[in-house]
C-alpha positions in Angstrom: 86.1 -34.6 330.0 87.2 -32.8 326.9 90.0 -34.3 324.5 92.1 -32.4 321.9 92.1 -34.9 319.0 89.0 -36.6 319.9 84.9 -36.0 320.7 83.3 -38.7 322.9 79.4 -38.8 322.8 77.1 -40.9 324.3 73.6 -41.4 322.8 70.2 -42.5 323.6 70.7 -45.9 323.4 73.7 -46.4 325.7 76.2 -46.6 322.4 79.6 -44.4 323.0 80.9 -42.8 320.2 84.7 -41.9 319.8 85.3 -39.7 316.6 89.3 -39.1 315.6 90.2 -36.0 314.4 93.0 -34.1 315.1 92.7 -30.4 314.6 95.0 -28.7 311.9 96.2 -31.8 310.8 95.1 -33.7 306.9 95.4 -37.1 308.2 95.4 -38.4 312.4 99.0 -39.8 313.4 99.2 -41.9 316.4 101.2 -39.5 318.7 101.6 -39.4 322.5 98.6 -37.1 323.2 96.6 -39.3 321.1 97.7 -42.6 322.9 97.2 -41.2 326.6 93.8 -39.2 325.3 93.0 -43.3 323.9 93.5 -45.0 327.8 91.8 -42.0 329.2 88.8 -42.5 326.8 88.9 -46.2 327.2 88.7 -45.7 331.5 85.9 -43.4 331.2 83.7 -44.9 328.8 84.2 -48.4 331.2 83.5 -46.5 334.1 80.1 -44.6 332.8 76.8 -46.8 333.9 74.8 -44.5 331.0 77.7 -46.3 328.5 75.8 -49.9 327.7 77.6 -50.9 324.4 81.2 -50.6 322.9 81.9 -51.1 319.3 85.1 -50.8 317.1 84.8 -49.1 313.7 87.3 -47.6 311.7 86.2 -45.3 309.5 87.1 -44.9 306.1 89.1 -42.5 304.0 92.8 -42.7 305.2 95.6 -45.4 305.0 97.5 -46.7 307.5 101.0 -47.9 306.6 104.6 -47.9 308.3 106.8 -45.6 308.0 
């Protein structure tokens, strides 16, 4: 399934991968789009037998504060 603000890959060793980048933007805000595109990515990685590990990273280079 393709996403607008995110690419899912899946590599050799069973690890998914879930890069954040929204298109056109200089920083990724936590929309709608980006919340249902999050559960949908969430469902299919849980569902795929080739997926055999999850891990949470958060990159670097941005800050996350309230607005």
């Amino acid at each position: 399934m393709a996403f607008k603000n995110f690419k899912v890959e899946t590599d050799a060793d069973g690890i998914a991968l879930v890069a954040w980048d929204i298109p056109g933007r200089s920083m990724n805000v936590l929309d709608e789009t980006t919340i249902t595109e999050l559960e949908a990515i969430v469902k299919q990685t849980s569902a795929d037998a080739a997926v055999e590990g999850r891990r949470r990273h958060f990159g670097q280079g941005g800050v996350l504060r309230r607005r």
